[in-house]
C-alpha positions as CSV (number, residue, x, y, z in Angstrom):
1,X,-36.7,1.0,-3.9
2,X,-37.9,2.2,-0.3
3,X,-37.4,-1.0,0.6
4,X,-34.5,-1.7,-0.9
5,X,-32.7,1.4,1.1
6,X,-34.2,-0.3,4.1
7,X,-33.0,-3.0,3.9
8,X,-29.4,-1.4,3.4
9,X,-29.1,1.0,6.1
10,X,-30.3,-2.0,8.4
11,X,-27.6,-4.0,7.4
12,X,-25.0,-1.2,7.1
13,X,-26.0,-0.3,10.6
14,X,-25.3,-3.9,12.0
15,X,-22.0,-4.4,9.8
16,X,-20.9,-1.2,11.1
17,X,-21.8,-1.7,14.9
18,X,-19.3,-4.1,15.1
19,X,-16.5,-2.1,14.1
20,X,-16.9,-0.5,17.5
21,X,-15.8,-3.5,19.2
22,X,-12.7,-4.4,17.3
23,X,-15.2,-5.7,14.1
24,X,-16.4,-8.4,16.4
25,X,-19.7,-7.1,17.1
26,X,-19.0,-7.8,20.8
27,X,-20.5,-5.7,23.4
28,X,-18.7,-4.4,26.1
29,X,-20.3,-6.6,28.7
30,X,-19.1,-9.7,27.1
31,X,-15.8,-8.1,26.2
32,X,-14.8,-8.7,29.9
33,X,-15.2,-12.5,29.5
34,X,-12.4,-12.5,27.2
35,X,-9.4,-14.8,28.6
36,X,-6.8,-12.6,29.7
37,X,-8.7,-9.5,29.3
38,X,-7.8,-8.2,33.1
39,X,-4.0,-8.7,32.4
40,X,-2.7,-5.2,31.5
41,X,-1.2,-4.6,28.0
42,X,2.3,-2.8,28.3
43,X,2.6,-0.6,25.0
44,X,5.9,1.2,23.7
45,X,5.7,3.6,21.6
46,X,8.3,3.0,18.7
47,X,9.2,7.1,17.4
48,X,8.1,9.8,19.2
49,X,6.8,11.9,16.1
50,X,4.3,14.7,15.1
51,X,1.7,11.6,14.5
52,X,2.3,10.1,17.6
53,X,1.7,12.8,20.3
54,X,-1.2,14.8,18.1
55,X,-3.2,11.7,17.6
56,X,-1.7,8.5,18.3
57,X,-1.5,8.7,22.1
58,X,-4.8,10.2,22.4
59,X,-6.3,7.4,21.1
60,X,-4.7,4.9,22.5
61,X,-5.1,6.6,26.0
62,X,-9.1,7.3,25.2
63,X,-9.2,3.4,25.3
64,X,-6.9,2.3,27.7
65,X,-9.1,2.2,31.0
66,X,-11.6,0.8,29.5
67,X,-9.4,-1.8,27.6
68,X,-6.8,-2.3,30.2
69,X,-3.7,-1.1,28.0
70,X,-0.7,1.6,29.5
71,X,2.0,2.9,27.8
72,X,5.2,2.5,29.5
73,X,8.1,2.8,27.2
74,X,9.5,4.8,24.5
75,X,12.3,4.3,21.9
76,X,14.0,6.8,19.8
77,X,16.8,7.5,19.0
78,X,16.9,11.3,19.2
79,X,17.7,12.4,22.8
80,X,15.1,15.1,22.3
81,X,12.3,13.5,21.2
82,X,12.8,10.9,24.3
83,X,13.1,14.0,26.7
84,X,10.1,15.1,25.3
85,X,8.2,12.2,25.6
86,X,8.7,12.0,29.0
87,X,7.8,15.3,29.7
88,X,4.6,15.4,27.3
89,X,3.7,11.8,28.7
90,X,4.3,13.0,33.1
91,X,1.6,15.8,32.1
92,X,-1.1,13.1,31.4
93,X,0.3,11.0,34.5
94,X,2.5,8.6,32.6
95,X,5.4,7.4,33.6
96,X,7.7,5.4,30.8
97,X,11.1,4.1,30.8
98,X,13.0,5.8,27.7
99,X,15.3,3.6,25.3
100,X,17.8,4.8,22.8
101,X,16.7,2.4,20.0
102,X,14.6,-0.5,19.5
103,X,17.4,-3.2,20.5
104,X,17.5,-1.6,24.5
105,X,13.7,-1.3,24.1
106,X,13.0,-4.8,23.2
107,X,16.0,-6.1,25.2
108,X,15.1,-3.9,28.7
109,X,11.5,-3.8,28.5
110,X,8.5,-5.8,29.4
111,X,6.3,-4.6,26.7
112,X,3.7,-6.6,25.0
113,X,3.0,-4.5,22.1
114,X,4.1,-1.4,20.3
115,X,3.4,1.7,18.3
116,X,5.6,2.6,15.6
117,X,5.4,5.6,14.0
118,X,8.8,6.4,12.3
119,X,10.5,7.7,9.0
120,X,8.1,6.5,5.7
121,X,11.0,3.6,5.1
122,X,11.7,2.4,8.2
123,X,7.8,1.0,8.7
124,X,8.2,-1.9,7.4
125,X,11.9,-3.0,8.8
126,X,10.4,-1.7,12.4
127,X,7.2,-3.9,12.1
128,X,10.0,-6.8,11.4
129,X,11.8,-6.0,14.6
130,X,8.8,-5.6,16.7
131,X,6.7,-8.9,15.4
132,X,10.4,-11.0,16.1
133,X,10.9,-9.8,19.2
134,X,7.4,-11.0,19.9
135,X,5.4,-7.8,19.8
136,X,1.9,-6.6,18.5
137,X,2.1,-3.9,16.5
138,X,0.2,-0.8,15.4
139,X,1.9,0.6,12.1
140,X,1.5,3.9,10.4
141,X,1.1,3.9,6.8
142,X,2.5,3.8,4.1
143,X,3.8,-0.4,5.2
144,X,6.5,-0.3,3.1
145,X,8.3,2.0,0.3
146,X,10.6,-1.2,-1.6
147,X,9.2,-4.5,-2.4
148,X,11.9,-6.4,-0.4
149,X,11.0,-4.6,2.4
150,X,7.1,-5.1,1.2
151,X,7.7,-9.0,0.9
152,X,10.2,-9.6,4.5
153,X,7.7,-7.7,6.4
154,X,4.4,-9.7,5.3
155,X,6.8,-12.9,5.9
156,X,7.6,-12.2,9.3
157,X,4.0,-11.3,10.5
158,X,2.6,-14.0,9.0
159,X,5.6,-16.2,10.7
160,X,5.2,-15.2,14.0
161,X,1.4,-14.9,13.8
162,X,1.4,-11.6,15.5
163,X,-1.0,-9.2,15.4
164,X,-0.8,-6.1,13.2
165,X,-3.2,-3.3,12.3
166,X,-1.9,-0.9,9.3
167,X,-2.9,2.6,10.4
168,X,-5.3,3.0,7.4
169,X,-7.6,4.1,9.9
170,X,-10.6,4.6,7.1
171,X,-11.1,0.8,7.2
172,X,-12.5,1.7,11.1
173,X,-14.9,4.4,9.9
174,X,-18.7,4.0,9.2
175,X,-19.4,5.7,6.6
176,X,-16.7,3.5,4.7
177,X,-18.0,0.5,6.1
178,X,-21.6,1.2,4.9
179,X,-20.0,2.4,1.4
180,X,-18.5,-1.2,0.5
181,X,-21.5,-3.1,1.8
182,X,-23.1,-1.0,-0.8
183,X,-21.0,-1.8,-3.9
184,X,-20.2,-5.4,-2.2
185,X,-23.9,-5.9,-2.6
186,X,-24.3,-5.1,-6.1
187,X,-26.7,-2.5,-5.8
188,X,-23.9,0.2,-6.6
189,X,-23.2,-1.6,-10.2
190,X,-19.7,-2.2,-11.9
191,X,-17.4,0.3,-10.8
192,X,-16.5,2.2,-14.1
193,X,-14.0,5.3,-12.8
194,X,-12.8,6.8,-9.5
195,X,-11.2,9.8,-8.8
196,X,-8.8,10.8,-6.5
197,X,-7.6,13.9,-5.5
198,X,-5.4,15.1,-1.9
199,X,-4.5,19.2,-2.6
200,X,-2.9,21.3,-0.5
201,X,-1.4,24.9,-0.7
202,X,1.1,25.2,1.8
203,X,5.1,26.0,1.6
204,X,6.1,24.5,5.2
205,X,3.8,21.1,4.5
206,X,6.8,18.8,5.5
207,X,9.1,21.0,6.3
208,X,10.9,21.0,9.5
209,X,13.6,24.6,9.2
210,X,13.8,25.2,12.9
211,X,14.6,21.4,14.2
212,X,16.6,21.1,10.9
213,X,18.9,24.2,12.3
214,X,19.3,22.7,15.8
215,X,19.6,19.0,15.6
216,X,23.5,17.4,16.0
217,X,24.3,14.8,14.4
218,X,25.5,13.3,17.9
219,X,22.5,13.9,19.7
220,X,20.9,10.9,17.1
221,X,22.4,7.6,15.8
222,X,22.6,8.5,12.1
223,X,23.7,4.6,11.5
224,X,20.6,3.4,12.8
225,X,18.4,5.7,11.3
226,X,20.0,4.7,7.7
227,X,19.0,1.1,8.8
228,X,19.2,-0.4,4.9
229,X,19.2,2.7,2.8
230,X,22.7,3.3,0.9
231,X,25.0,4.9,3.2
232,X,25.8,8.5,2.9
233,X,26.7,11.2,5.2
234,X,24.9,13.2,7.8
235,X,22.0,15.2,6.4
236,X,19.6,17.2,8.9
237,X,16.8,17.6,6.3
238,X,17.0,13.7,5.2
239,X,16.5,13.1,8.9
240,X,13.6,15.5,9.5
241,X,12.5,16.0,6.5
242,X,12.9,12.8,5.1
243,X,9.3,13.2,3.1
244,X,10.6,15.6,0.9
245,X,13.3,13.1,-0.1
246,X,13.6,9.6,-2.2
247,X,14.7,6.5,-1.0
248,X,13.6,8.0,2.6
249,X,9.7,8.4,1.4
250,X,8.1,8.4,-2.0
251,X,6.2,11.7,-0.7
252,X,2.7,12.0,-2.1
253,X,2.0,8.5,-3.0
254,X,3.3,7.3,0.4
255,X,1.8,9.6,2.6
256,X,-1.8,10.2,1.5
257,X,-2.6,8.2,-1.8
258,X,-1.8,4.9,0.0
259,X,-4.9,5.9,2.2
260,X,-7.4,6.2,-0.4
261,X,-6.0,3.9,-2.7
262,X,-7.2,1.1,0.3
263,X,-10.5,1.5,-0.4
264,X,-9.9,0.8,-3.9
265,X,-8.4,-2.4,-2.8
266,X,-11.1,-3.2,0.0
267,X,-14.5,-2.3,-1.8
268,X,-13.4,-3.9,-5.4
269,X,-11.2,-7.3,-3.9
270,X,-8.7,-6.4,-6.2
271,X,-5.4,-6.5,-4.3
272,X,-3.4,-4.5,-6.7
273,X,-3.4,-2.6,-10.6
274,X,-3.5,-4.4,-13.6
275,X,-1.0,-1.1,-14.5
276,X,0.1,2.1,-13.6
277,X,1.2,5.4,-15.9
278,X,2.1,8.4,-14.0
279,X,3.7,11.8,-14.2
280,X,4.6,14.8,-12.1
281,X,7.4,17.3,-11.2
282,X,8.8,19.9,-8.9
283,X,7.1,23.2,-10.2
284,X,7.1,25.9,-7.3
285,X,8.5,24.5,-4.0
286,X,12.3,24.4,-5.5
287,X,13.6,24.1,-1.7
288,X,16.2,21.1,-2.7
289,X,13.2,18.6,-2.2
290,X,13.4,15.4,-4.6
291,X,10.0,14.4,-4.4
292,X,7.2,15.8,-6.6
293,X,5.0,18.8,-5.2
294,X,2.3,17.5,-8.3
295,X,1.6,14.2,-9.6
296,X,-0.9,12.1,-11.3
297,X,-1.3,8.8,-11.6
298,X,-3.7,6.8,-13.8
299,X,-4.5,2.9,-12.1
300,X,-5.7,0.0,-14.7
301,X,-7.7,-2.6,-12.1
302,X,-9.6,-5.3,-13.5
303,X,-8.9,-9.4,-13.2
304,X,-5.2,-10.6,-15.5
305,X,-7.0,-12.9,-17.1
306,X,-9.9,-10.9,-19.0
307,X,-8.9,-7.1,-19.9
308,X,-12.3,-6.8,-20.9
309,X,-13.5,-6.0,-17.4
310,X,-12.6,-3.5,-15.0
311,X,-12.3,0.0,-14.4
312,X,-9.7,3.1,-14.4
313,X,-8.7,5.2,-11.0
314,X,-7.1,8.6,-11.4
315,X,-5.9,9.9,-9.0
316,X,-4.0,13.6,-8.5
317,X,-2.5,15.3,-5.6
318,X,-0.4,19.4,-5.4
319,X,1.0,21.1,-3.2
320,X,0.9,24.4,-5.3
321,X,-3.3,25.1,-5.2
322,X,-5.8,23.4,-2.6
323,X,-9.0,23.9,-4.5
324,X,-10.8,20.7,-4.8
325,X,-9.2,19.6,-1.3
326,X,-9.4,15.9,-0.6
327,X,-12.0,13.6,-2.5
328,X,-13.3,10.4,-3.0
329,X,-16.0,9.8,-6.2
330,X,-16.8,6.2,-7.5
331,X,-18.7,6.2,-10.6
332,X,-21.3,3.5,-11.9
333,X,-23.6,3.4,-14.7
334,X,-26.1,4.2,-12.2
335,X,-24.3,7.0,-10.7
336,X,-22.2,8.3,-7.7
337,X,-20.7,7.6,-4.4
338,X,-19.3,10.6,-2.9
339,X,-17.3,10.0,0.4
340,X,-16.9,13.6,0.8
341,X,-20.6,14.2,1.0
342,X,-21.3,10.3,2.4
343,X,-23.7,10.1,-0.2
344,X,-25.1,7.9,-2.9
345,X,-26.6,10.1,-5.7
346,X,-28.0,8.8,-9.6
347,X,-25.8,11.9,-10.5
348,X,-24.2,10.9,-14.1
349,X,-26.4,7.8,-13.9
350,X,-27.8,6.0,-17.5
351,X,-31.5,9.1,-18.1
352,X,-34.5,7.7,-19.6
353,X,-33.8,10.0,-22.8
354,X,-30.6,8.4,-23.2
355,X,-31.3,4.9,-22.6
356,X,-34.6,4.8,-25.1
357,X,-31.9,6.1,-27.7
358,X,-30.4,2.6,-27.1
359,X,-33.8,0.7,-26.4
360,X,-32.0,0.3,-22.7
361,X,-33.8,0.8,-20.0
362,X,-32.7,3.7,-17.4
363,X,-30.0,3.5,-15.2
364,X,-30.7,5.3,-11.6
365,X,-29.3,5.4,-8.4
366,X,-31.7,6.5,-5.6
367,X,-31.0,9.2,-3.4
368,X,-29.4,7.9,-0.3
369,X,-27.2,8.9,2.6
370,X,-24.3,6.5,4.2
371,X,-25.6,5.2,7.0
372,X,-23.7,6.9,10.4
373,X,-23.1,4.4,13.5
374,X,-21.8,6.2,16.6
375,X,-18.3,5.9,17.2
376,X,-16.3,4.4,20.7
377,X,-15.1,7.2,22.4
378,X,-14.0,8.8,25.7
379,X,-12.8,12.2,27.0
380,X,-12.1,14.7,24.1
381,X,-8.7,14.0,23.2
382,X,-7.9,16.4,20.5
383,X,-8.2,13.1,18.4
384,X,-10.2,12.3,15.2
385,X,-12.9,9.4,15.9
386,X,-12.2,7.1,13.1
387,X,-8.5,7.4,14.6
388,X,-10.1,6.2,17.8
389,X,-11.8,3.5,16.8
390,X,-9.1,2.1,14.7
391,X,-7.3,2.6,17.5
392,X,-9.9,0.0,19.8
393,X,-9.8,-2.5,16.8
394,X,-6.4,-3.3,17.3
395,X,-6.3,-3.3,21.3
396,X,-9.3,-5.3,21.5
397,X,-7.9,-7.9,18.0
398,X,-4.5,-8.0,20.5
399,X,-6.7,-9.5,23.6
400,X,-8.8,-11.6,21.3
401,X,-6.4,-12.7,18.4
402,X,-9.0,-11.8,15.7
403,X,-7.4,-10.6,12.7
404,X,-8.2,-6.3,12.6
405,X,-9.9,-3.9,10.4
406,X,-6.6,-3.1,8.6
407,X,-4.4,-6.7,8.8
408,X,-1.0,-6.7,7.4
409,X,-2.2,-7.9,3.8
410,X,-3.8,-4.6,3.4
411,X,-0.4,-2.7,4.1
412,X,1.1,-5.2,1.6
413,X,-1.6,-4.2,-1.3
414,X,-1.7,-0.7,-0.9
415,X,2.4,-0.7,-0.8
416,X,2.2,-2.6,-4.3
417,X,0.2,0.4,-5.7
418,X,2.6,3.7,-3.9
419,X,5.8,1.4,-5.2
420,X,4.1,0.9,-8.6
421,X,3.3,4.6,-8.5
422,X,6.6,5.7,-7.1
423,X,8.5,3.3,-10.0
424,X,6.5,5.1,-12.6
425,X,7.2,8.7,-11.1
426,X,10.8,8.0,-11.0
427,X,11.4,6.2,-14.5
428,X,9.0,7.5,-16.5
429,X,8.3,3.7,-18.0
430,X,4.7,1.9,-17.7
431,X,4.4,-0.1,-14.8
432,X,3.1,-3.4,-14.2
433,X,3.3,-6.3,-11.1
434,X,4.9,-9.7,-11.8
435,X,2.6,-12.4,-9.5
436,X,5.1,-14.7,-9.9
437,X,7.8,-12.7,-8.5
438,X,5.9,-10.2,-6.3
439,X,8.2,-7.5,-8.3
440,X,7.0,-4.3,-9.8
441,X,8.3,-4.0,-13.5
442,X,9.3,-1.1,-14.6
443,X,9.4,-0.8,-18.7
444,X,10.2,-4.0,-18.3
445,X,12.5,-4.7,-15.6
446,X,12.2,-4.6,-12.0
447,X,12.4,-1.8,-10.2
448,X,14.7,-1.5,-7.8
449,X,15.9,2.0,-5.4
């Protein structure tokens, strides 16, 4: 067993290494005989949100001497956000050109890649833009909240061939890395269960009152912003606090269970459920929001063609109490992986008293720790590390073509789940994924906005 936990953190430690150099365990001497690597990369930065100047920027600009990237444009279509941008930008000695959308941006400027980090739904329709107007791109998550958007936007990276990192930025950290080399292996067992939860407790999460009272409607470009949502009039709070509202974002399942749902994905190589149930409701936060402040959602993974194998995820998120915070517990027969903790316990595990019961032998994890592997970073940015290095993944997969931590198939998977999730929410009807369409089914029929 000694051995055997060896032999593990050894090769955790090497798989993980390599995530610092964009997964391609190149050091940074030989880096800088990459073709091209002494050509600058011009970055714009598509929406200049919350998630964009408290962490996106950072990391990007924690990177960028080293990596030889700049940021030199901004789109939005918000005359304040680009006014702030510039300002927020000249006070870390940047200097961008500003564009009212996307169409001057890709028209005007002389940008190779881009940032987007806009409204939940337009991610996907913005990754489309970028990719055809022959741009990498760095997408927040969630990809995509529709499966036409889900399918077009798969399509046209895989057309162009550009490159495209989801911002699922756990597929860049350690500790994650070590934790599916662990169940990859087959030391961990079968997967039997995992649980899920993201709670918080507090009234403004998402909400955006001051900005909401002072926005115009002709300060923005309301038409754009729409882009192929149903038309309807001017609404502040669907602009700012789109979130809170449906076919804008799907809330919850959108914004933090496609995260954790990704590792699902990644460390059992399923790409999607077998089936989704789920339920959930408004019951405190009755501020006019339409998406749920509680939900839970029960997964069914496991291969179509044998029912007999696989394993359940639950998963459960509320705005209303934040006891139990944010966890991440996979269950064997042998025990538990704990990516709160980072560590691998027999806790729950097959006991000696139990398995003579069944003339079985015992079941037992060993005690062990997820290997850590020292992160790529610079000057302290205010930014999280794992943001960082996902961060350095992409830049460095733009210079050397090598597909990322986080490629555009991952965005599509983990889409198939929130839209699953969101069709179950909203209906009420078991849900379940046609292969032969690529179409979630709803009681049935396909679910649609």
């Amino acid at each position: 067993m000694k051995n055997s936990r060896r032999e593990f953190v050894k090769k955790a430690a090497l798989g993980t290494a390599g995530i610092t150099i964009g997964g391609l365990g190149l050091s940074a001497k030989s880096y800088g005989n990459i073709i091209g690597s002494n050509d600058r990369v011009n970055v714009g930065i598509v929406g200049f949100s919350d998630r964009t100047r408290s962490s996106l920027i950072g990391a990007l600009q924690s990177q960028s001497a080293d990596l030889n990237f700049a940021i030199t444009a901004v789109s939005d279509i918000w005359n304040r956000r680009r006014d702030e941008a510039k300002v927020f930008l000249a006070q870390r000695d940047i200097t961008v050109d500003l564009y009212r959308n996307n169409e001057e941006l890709y028209e005007k400027s002389n940008v190779d890649a881009v940032i987007i980090a806009t409204a939940d739904f337009q991610h996907a329709l913005h990754t489309i833009e970028a990719v055809e107007a022959g741009k990498d791109v760095f997408v927040e998550k969630p990809f995509a909240e529709t499966m036409e958007d889900n399918r077009k936007a798969r399509a046209a990276v895989e057309r162009t061939g550009k490159i495209v990192t989801i911002g699922s930025q756990r597929r860049s950290g350690p500790n994650y890395h070590a934790a599916n080399e662990f169940i990859r292996s087959g030391r961990f067992g079968d997967i039997v269960m995992v649980e899920m939860t993201w709670n918080v407790n507090q009234p403004g999460r998402w909400r955006r009152p001051a900005l909401v009272s002072e926005i115009r409607e002709q300060d923005t470009d309301w038409k754009r912003y729409l882009m192929n949502r149903p038309w309807e009039a001017w609404d502040p709070r669907k602009y700012l606090e789109y979130r809170l509202f449906w076919p804008y974002s799907s809330g919850i399942p959108g914004q933090w269970m496609a995260h954790q749902i990704d590792t699902v994905h990644w460390f059992s190589g399923y790409e999607y459920p077998r089936s989704v149930a789920a339920n959930g409701g408004i019951y405190l936060w009755k501020d006019g929001r339409e998406n749920f402040d509680t939900m839970t959602a029960v997964f069914d993974y496991g291969p179509k063609d044998d029912p007999s194998k696989g394993f359940q995820v639950v998963y459960s998120s509320r705005f209303t109490n934040s006891a139990g915070g944010v966890k991440e517990l996979y269950y064997s027969n042998a025990g538990t992986l704990n990516l709160d903790t980072n560590k691998i316990t027999p806790q729950g595990g097959l006991t000696e008293n139990h398995a003579r019961a069944m003339n079985m032998q015992p079941n037992q994890l060993p005690e062990m720790d997820l290997p850590a592997v020292e992160m790529v970073t610079a000057a302290d940015t205010g930014t999280d590390n794992m943001t960082v290095n996902h961060m350095r993944n992409w830049m460095e997969c733009v210079r050397s073509r090598r597909q990322p931590n986080a490629p555009v198939k991952a965005g599509y998977n983990h889409s198939v789940a929130n839209i699953m999730v969101t069709a179950a929410l909203r209906t009420g009807e078991y849900v379940t994924f046609d292969d032969s369409t690529q179409e979630v089914m709803a009681g049935g029929k396909v679910f649609h906005l």
